[in-house]
KEVO-966191 format. One record per residue (C-alpha): residue in one letter; residue number from 1; x, y, z. Coordinates in pm, whole numbers, plus 50000, padded with zeros to 5 digits. Example, Ala and Ser with C-alpha at 12.3 -4.5 7.8 and 13.67 -1.06 7.14 Angstrom:
A:1:51230:49550:50780
S:2:51367:49894:50714
//
This chain:
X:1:39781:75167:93456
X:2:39597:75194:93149
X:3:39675:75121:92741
X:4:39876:75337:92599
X:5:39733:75496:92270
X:6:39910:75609:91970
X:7:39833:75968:92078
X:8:39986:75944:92433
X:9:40346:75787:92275
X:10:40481:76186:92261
X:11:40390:76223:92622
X:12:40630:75883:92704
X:13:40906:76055:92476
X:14:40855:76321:92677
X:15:40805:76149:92983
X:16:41203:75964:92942
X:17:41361:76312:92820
X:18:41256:76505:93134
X:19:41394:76238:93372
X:20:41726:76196:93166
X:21:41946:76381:93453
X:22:41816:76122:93725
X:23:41782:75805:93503
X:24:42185:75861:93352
X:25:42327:76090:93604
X:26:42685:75991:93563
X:27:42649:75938:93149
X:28:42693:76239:92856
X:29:42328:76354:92770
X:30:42414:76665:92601
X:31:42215:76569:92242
X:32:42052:76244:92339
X:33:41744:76177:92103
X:34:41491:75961:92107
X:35:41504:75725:91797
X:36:41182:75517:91854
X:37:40912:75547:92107
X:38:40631:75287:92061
X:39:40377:75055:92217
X:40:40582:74784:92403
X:41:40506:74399:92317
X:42:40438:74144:92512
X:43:40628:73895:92341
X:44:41010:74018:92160
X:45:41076:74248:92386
X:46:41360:74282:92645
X:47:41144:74242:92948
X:48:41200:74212:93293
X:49:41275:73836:93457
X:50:40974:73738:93616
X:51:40653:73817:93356
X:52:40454:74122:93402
X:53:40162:74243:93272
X:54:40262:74612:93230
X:55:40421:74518:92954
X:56:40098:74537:92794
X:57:40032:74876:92856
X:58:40354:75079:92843
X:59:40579:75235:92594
X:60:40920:75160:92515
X:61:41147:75458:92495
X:62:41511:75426:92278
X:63:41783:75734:92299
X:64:42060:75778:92097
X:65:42339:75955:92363
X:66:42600:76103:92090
X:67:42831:76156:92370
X:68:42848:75780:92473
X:69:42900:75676:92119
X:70:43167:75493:92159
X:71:43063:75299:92443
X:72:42889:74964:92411
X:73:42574:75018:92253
X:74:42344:75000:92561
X:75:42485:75226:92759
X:76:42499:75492:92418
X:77:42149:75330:92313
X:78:41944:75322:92647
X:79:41567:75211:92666
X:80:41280:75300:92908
X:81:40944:75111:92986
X:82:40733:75397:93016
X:83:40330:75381:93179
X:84:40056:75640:93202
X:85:39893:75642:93578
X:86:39639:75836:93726
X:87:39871:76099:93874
X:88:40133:76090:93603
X:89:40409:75881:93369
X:90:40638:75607:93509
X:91:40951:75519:93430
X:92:40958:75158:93596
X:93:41193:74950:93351
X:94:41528:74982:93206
X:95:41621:74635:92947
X:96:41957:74540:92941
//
């Protein structure tokens, strides 16, 4: 895995919105939006339980699902960790 860039953030939107019927299979999509996509941080972050230094070099993904609105907010407000490899983006987080 390498940095993300501010250039390659569209590609993670991207990335998160192509995946959506395997990621939430059994949630509403129809009209989910993404309402931030940005460099993740190391530190303030939801992050997994034991550390890892991906963090460093992924994106963080938020959707808005309109159709799970009035759910709690993370299942309506879902976030990815998103990374750029060699062969492709991957989806390898979900914060609770």
């Amino acid at each position: 895995m390498r940095r993300i860039d501010a250039a390659e953030l569209q590609g993670a939107k991207r990335a998160v919105l192509a995946k959506l019927p395997v990621l939430l299979p059994t949630l509403h999509r129809e009209g989910a939006r993404v309402v931030q996509v940005r460099r993740a941080h190391a530190n303030g972050d939801v992050q997994p339980g034991r550390f890892c230094p991906a963090v460093r070099r992924s994106a963080l993904v938020q959707l808005f699902l309109p159709g799970e609105s009035a759910t709690p907010s993370l299942t309506g407000n879902p976030a990815f960790y998103v990374a750029r490899t060699r062969s492709g983006w991957v989806i390898w987080f979900a914060p609770h």
